[in-house]
C-alpha positions, 0 to 999 in steps of 0.5 A: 500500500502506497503512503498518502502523498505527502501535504495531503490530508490523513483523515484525522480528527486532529487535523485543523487545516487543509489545503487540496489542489490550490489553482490561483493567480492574477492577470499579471502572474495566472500560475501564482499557484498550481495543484498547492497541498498543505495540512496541518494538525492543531497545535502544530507550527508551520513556516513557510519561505519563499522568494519575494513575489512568490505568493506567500502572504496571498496564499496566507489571504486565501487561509484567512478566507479573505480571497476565493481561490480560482481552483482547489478546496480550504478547510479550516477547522473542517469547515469550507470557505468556498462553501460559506457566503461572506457573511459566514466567512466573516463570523468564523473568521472572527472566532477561528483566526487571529492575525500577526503582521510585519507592520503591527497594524496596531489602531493609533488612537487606542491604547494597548488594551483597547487593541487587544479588546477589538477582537473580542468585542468583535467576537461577542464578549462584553466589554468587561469581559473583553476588558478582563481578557486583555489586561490578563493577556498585556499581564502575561506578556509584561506588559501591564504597566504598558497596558495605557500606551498608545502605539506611538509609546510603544518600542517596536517590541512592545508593540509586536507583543501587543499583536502577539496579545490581540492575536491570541486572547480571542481563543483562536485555533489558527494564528497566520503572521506575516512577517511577524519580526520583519521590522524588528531588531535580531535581538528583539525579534528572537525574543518576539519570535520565541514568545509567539511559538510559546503562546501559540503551544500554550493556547494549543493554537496552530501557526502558520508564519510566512518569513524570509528568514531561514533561520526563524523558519527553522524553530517551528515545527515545520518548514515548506518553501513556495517555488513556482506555485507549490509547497517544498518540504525542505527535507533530502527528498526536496518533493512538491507537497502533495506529489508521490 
């Protein structure tokens, strides 16, 4: 009996994210993706590299739901966004998913704890809750005596563990960060970095980070590189996911 095909899912109650036979592109790139693969287990972390221009935070959009793929099916937690009408798309998304980017996208006129509150509200809680959870989060993260800063008061570091914060006190099962230590310094974005993956096994949510960096790639627990339109396990085998 052949073993299933590498990035393709096993059926697995386990199993929180997958990818099959991913068709996608632009005017201008109309083979951004071809017959792409992935899964990946809760909990579990995944990296994935690639040249600029490759696709990497678009394929990070189609996760999130936040585009239609041209071809192919993704599951989040067993649910189909190509099935769901935009309004369902948007309330799983709310509750499913939390979001890390390279440029914070912190909200400037509120303060750390606001921030981390806006997913929650968003999410339903009410504010004192949405209050509770945010000061014990900006807490576990050092920074309760940063909780009334804006972001313009914050160093870049602090202001990424306010992300880090906002990302995860909704409960998610997934965390998609883009570039996530891009605009730090290596000492703070280790740090940043080692922080993230800890919180992220903590919670038992799963990761899926995009990063030009090899060596940040390689702390999570698994490594997929995007060239010409599919998924390398980097491995001795340097095999297309998903192809025997």
């Amino acid at each position: 009996m052949h073993k299933p095909p590498i990035g393709l899912a096993i059926l697995s109650s386990n199993l929180l994210l997958e990818i099959r036979d991913l068709g996608h592109g632009y005017e201008a790139q109309p083979l951004l993706f071809n017959g792409l693969n992935l899964s990946l287990e809760a909990g579990h972390q995944a990296a994935l590299t690639g040249e600029s221009g490759c696709g990497k935070s678009t394929l990070l959009n189609l996760i999130a739901g936040l585009d239609t793929p041209q071809r192919g099916e993704i599951r989040v937690s067993n649910r189909s966004w190509t099935s769901m009408q935009p309004d369902e798309r948007l309330a799983c998304r709310r509750t499913t998913i939390g979001f890390i980017f390279q440029a914070f996208h912190l909200i400037g006129h509120l303060n750390a704890m606001q921030n981390v509150m806006v997913p929650l509200l968003l999410s339903g809680q009410s504010f004192k809750a949405a209050q509770d959870t945010a000061e014990e989060w900006l807490v576990r993260l050092g920074l309760a005596d940063r909780r009334h800063g804006r972001p313009d008061e914050l160093s870049g570091g602090q202001q990424q563990r306010v992300c880090i914060a906002r990302a995860l006190a909704h409960s998610p099962k997934l965390v998609l960060a883009d570039e996530p230590t891009g605009n730090l310094d290596p000492v703070t974005a280790q740090a940043s970095l080692t922080l993230l993956c800890q919180q992220c096994r903590l919670t038992g949510a799963a990761l899926v980070m995009v990063t030009h960096s090899h060596q940040a790639a390689q702390q999570l627990d698994a490594h997929y590189e995007l060239v010409q339109g599919r998924l390398y396990k980097l491995s001795e085998s340097q095999q297309p996911v998903g192809v025997r």
